[in-house]
C-alpha positions in Angstrom: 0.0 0.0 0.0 1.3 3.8 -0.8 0.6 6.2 1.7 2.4 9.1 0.6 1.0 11.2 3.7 2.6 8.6 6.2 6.1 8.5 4.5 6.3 12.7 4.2 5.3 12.4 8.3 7.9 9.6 8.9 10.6 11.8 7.3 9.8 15.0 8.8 10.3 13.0 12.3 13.3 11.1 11.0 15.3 14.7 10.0 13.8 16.7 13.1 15.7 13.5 14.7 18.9 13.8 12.6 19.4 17.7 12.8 18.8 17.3 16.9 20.9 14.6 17.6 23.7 16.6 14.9 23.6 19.6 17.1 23.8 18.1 20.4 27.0 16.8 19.2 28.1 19.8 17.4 28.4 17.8 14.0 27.1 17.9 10.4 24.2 16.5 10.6 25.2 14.1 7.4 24.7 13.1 4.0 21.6 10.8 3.7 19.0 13.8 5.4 20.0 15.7 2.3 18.7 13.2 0.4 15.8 12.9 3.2 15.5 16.2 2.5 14.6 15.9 -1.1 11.9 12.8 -0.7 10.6 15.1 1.6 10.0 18.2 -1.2 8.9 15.3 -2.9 6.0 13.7 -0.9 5.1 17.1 0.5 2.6 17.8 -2.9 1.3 14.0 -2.9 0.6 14.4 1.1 -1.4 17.2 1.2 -3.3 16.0 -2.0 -4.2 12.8 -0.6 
């Protein structure tokens, strides 16, 4: 099943998670929430559609 709503909510948890646990440890948060980043963008149009 595709629920494009529940994967743009499930990444918006999962870079609020990176970007926190990046700055508590005064790092770069990393290369894959870039990428999360852009699924994000992605889903954001199909979530709010659907």
């Amino acid at each position: 099943m595709h629920r494009p709503s529940r994967q743009h909510q499930h990444l918006i948890e999962k870079i609020a998670s990176k970007e926190s646990r990046a700055k508590a440890h005064n790092r770069k948060p990393g290369k894959r929430l870039k990428q999360w980043r852009k699924w994000a963008e992605a889903y954001k149009g199909l979530a709010t559609q659907a």
